[in-house]
C-alpha positions in Angstrom: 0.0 0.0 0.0 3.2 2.4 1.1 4.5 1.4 -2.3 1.4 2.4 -4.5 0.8 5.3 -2.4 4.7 6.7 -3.5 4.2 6.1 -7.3 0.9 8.4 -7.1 2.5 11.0 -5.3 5.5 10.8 -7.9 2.7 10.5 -10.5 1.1 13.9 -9.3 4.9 15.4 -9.1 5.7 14.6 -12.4 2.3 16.5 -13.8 2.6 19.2 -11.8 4.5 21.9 -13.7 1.8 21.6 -16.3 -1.1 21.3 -13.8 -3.4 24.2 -12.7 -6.6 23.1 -12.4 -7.0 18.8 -11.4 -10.0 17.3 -9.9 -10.7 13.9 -8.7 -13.5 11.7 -7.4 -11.6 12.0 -4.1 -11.8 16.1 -4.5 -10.7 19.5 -6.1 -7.3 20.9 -6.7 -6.4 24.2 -7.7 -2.8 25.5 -8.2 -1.4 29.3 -9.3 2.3 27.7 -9.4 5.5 30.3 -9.4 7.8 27.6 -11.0 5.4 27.3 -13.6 4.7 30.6 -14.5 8.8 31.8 -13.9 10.3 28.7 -15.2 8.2 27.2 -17.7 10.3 24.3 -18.9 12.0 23.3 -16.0 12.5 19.8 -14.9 13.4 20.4 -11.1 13.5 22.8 -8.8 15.8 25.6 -10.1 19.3 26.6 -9.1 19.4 30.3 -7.8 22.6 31.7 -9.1 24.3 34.4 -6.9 23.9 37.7 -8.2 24.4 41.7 -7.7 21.6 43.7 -6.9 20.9 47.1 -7.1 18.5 48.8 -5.0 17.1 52.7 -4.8 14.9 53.5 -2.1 12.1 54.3 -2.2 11.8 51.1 -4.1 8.5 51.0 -6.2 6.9 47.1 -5.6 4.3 45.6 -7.5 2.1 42.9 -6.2 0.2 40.4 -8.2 -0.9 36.6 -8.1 0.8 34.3 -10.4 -1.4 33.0 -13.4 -2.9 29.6 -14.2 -3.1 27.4 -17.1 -6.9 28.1 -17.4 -9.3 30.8 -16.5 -11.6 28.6 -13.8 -8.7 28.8 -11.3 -11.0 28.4 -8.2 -10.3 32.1 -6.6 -12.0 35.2 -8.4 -10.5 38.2 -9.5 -12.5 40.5 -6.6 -10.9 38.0 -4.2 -7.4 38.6 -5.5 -7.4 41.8 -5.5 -8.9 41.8 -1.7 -5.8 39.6 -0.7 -3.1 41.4 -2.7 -4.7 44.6 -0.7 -3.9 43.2 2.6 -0.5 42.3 1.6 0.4 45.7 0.0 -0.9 47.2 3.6 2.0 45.0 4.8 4.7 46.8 2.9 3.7 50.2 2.8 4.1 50.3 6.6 8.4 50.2 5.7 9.8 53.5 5.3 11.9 52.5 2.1 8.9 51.3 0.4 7.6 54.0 -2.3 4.9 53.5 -4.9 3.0 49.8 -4.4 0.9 48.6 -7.6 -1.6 45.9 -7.5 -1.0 44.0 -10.9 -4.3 42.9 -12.2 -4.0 38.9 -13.1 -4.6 39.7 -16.9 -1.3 41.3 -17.4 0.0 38.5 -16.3 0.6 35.5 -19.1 0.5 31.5 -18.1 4.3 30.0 -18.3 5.5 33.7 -19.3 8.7 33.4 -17.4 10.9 37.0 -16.7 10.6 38.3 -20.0 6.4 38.6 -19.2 7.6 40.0 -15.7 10.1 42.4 -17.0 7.2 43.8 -19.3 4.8 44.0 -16.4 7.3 45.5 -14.6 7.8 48.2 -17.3 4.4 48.6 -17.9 3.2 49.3 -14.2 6.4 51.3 -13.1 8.3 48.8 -10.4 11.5 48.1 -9.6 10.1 44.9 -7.1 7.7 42.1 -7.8 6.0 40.5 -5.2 4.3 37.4 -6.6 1.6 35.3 -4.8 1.4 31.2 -5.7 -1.0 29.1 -4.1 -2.1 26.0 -3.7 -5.7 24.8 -2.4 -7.4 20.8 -1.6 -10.6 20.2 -1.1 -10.7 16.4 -0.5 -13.8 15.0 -0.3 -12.5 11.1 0.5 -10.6 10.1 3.6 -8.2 8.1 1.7 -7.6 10.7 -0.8 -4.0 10.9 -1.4 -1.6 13.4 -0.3 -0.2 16.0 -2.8 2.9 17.5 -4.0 3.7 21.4 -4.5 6.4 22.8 -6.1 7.5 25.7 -4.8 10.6 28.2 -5.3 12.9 26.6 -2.9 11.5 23.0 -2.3 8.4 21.1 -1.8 5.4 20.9 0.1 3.2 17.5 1.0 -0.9 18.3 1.6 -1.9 15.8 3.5 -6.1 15.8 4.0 -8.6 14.0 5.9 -12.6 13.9 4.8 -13.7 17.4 4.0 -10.9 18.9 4.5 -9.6 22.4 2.7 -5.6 22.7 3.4 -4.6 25.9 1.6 -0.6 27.7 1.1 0.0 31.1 0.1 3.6 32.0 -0.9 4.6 35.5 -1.2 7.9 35.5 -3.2 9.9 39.0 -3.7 11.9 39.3 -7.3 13.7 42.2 -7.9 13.3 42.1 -11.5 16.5 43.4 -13.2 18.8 40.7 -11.4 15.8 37.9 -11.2 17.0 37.1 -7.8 14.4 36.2 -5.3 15.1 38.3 -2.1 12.6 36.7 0.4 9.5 35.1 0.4 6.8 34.1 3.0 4.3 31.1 3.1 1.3 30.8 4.7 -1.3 27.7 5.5 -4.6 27.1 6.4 -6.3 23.8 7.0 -10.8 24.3 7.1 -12.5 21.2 8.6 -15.7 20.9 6.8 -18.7 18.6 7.4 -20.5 15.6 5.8 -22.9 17.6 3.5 -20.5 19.0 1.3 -20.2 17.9 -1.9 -19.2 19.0 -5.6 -19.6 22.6 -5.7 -22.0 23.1 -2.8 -22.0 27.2 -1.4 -20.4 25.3 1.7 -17.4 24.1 0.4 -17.2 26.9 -1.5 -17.1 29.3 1.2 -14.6 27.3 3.2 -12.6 27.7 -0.1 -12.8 31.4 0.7 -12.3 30.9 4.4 -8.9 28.8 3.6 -7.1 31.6 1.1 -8.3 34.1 3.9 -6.6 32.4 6.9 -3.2 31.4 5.0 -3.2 35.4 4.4 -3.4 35.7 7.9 -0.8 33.5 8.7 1.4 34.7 5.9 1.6 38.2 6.7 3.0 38.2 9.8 5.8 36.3 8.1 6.0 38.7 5.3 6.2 41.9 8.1 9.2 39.8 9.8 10.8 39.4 6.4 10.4 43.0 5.2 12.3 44.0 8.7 15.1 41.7 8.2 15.7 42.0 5.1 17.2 45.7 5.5 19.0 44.3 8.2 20.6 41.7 5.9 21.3 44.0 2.8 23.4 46.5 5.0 26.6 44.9 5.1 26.0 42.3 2.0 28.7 42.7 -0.7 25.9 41.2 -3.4 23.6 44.5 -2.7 23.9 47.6 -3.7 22.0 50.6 -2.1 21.7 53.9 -3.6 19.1 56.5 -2.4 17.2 57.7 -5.1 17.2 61.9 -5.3 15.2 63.4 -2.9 15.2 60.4 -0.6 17.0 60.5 2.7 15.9 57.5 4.7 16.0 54.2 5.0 19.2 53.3 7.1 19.8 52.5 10.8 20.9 56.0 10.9 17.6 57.1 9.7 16.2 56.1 12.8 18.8 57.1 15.0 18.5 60.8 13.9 14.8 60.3 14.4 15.1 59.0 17.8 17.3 61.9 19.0 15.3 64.5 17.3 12.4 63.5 19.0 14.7 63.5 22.6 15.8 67.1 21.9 12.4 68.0 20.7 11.3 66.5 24.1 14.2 68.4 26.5 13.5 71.8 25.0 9.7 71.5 25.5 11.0 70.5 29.4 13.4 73.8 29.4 10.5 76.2 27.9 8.2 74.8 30.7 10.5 74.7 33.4 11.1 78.6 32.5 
């Protein structure tokens, strides 16, 4: 049984890179895959290879979810764009963070690789691409079988019991000129369900909703922790390069320094002038 079990998950693995949309007896899959979109004819997981980058506060970020291989992709567009809107909150909290776009999913073509991403990134004005895979089961079969997702830097096993929706959100960060990933942040969900569902019942297809909803939730904590350790990384790392652009003055720990003791000084005179 271990045995068979294996060669189906292999089986699934093998398909994936062209798989979007798969459903079973045992349930419904539906896939927005990075690797497929970015690295179309790729037989394993790719090699990152080390690169320069150049960055110019305030860097101008684009946010968008990767597409799939066919329209019915199991999340709307109204519920992208109410996602993206609560990840783009996330980054426009950062200081060096200018301009944030939300990328509609049209502009964005199935197994279009950089050169599609360099002319999105052209077309909408950013320097930083922040794309959104996912990855959603809806078994409906307690021995339905586990699944495989190929991510940017590994895989990921969905196990599921009966009526269960397991969901992962991954928020990847390309700075587009170079290609090199800079961080990313995942997010899962898991939405226990009941006996009634079945097909496409407004149940299950709430819970759907419910499981994109609570990976976000999860993710974007990650995504904050990321955004604040990543300036912390790129301050003394010989493969970045930081130039302010004109007019822009912040964005280093001495930023916040000069902040910190303008607010003390700002705080002793307002003592002084009472005190007189």
């Amino acid at each position: 049984m271990r045995f068979l079990k294996a060669l189906l998950i292999i089986a699934v693995a093998a398909g994936l890179s062209g798989c979007v949309g798969w459903r079973s007896p045992d349930g419904a899959k539906q896939t927005g895959s990075l690797v497929d979109y970015l690295y179309p004819n790729a037989k394993e997981a790719p090699t990152l290879a080390p690169s320069v980058v150049k960055l110019r506060p305030p860097v101008k970020v684009g946010i968008a979810f990767v597409p799939g291989a066919n329209w019915n992709n199991g999340l709307s567009e109204a519920a992208k764009i109410k996602l993206l809107e609560r990840v783009r909150d996330s980054f426009a909290k950062h200081q060096y963070i200018g301009k944030i776009e939300i990328i509609p999913s049209q502009y964005l073509q199935a197994k279009g690789g950089f050169t599609n991403l360099e002319q999105v990134a052209r077309m909408f004005d950013v320097e930083v691409v922040t794309l959104l895979s996912y990855d959603q089961v809806q078994f409906n079969d307690t021995n339905a079988l586990s699944v495989l997702y190929w991510t940017i830097i590994g895989a990921y096993v969905i196990h599921g019991d009966q009526y269960d929706v397991q969901t992962m959100v991954d928020a990847a960060v390309f700075d587009v000129q170079s290609h090199k990933l800079l961080f990313r942040a995942p997010g899962t969900s898991r939405v226990k369900g009941g006996a009634t569902w079945a097909g496409l019942s407004e149940k299950q297809r709430l819970a759907a909703g419910e499981g994109y909803a609570r990976a976000v939730d999860q993710l974007i904590p990650q995504l904050q922790t990321e955004l604040d350790g990543f300036r912390e990384r790129i301050k003394n790392n010989a493969n970045y390069q930081v130039e302010n652009k004109a007019g822009y003055k912040g964005g280093g720990a001495m930023g916040w320094i000069s902040l910190a003791l303008a607010a003390l000084l700002a705080g002793v005179a307002y003592a002084v002038r009472r005190h007189a």
